[in-house]
N, C-alpha and C positions, 0 to 999 in steps of 0.2 A: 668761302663756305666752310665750316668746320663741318670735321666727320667726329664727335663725340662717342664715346659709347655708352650704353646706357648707365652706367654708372655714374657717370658724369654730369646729369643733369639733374638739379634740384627740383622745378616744379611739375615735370614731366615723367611720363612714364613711356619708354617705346619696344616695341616688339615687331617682332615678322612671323607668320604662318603661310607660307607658302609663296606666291606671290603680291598676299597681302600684307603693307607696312601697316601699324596699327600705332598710335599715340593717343596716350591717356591726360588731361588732364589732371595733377597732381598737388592741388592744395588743400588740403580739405579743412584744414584751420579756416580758411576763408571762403570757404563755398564756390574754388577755383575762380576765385576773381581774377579779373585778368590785369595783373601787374606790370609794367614795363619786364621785369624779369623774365618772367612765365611768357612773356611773348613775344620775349627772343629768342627765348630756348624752343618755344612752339614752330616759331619763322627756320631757325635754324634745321631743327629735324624735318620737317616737311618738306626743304629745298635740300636736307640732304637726301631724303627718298624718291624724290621726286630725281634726283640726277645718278639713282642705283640702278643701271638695268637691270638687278635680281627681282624690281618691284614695280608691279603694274597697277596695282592702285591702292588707294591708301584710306582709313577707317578713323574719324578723329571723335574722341570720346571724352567722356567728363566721370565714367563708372558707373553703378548703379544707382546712384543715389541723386546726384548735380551734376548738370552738365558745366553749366559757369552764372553766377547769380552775377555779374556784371561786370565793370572797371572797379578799380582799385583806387573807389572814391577819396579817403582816407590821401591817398596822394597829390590830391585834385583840387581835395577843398580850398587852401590856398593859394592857389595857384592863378597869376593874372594873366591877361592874354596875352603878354608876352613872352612868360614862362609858357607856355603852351603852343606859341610858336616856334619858339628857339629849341624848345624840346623835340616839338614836332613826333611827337611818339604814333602817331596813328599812319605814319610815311611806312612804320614797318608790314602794316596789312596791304597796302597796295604786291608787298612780294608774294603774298598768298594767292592774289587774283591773277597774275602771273604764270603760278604753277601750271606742269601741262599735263600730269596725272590727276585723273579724278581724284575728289576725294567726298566719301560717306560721312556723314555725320551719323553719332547715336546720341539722341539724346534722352537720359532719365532727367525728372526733376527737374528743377527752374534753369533756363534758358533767357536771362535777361538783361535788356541792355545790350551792352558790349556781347554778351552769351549769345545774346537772338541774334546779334551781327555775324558773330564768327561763325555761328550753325548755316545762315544764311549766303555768307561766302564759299559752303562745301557746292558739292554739285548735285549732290542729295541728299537725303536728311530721314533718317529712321527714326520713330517717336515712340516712347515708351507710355504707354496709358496713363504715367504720373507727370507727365510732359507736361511742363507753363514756362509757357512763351510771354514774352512782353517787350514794348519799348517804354519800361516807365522813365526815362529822362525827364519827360514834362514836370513829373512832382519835388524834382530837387531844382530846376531854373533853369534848363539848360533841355538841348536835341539830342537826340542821336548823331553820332558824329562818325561813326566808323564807316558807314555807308544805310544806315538803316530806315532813312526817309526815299530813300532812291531803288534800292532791293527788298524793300515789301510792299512799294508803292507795285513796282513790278512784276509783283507776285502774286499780287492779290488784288489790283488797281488802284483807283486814286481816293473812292469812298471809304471804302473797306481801311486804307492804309491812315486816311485824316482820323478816323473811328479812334484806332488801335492808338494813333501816337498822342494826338490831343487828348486822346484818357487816360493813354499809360495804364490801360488795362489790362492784366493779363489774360491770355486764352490758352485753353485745353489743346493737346493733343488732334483731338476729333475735327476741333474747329478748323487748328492747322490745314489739318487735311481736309476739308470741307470748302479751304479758302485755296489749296491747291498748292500752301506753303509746303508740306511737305509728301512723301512719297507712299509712307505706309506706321500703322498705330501697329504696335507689338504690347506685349505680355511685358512690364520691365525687367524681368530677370531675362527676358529674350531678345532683349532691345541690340544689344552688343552684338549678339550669335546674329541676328537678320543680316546686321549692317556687312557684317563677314560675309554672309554667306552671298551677297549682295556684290560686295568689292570682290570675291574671289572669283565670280560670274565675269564679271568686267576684267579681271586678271588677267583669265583664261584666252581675252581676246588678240587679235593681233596689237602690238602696241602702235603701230604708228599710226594705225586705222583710228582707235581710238581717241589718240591726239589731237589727229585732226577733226574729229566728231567734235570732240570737246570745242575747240575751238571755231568750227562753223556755229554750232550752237550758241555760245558766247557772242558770237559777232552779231546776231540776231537782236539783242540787244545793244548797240553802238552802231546802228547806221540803218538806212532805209531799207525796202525789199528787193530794193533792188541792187543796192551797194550789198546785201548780202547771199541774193542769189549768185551775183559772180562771184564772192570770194569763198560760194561753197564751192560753186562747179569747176572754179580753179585748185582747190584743194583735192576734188574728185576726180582733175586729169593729173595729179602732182600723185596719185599715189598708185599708177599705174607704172610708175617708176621703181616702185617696190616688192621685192622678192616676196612680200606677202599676199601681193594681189595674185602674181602669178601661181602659188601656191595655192593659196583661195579657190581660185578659181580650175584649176587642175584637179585638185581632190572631190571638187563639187559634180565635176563632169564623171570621175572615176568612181563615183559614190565610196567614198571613203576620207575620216578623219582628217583635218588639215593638219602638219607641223608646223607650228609657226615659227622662225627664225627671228621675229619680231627688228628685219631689217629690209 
């Protein structure tokens, strides 16, 4: 894993305020499409935040304006199925889904494609009243390929999710949230500041607690209710092992502020 610094990276933008890492996407020539490039350098800083104990959860943006109007078709068009095996470019977003820090989306402006996938791999998603969402793939030949017939199918079910992909419509903000895609519509000049204020809520918490939220929750998806009632209640006896719980739970009794150690 490289530790870059911000300088260092061409299509990216990364910051920290407090215990929130924050990374912007950084193309604006191309309406942050998402390049082979841009989405290594993206995979890169996010497994490097993700492995910083100074940062407990993290805020990924696209700025005021776009969040990411798609892939980086232009790279694509000629490209046969075996160049796109052998390249296998879409191997690097399985590291995303991996990460064990939440992470916030904000999104302004168009969210499409490959954009509505990678919004949809955060763990929550903040929308800007200029928010358009879509999976239009169906109008150039081709699917969603990043994961985006399987996580809006699941987000929104399975009517709702055939609607959106076989029209390759876009939908608003409102609708988003109307379909439960995402969390909350903002002002877009307040799109950014929510997602913060959001991530630095989640910050604030014990880290290992949250880890393993993240991760019960996730499994809820991948297995029955019953394959994932035990592997909450086993993570629920696995962090009674931790300096946080005892902590937790002392200050709760003492009425007073926890310190978290966050071990």
């Amino acid at each position: 894993m490289s530790t870059k610094t911000a300088t260092e990276y061409q299509f990216i933008l990364i910051s920290q305020e407090e215990r929130v890492g924050i990374i912007q996407l950084h193309r604006p020539d191309a309406l942050n499409a998402l390049s082979p490039d841009l989405m290594k350098e993206l995979v890169d800083a996010l497994e490097a935040f993700d492995a910083d104990d100074a940062i407990g959860c993290m805020v990924l943006t696209g700025g005021e304006k776009v969040f990411a109007a798609g892939a980086d078709i232009k790279k694509m068009a000629e490209a046969s199925a075996m160049d796109m095996l052998l390249v296998d470019q879409l191997a690097r977003w399985d590291r995303i889904r991996k990460l064990h820090k939440p992470i916030v989306a904000a999104i302004n402006g168009y969210a499409l494609g490959g954009g509505c996938e990678l919004a949809m791999m955060c763990d929550m998603i903040i929308a800007g009243e200029n928010a358009k969402f879509g999976q239009p793939e169906i109008n150039i030949g081709v699917i969603p390929g990043a994961g985006g017939t399987q996580r809006l199918t699941r987000a929104v079910g399975k009517a709702k999710a055939m609607e959106l992909i076989l029209t390759g419509r876009q939908f608003s903000a409102q609708e988003a949230l109307e379909m439960g895609l995402i969390n909350k519509v903002a002002p877009p000049e307040l799109t950014i500041e929510e997602a913060k204020k959001l991530a630095k809520t989640i910050s604030e918490k014990p880290a290992i607690a949250v880890r393993t939220a993240k991760e019960a929750i996730l499994k809820a998806f991948d297995t029955t209710i019953e394959g994932g009632l035990d592997y909450e209640r086993k993570l629920f006896y696995l962090l009674f092992a931790s300096a946080d719980q005892k902590e937790g739970m002392q200050a709760f009794m003492e009425k007073r502020t926890p310190a978290w150690s966050n071990r």
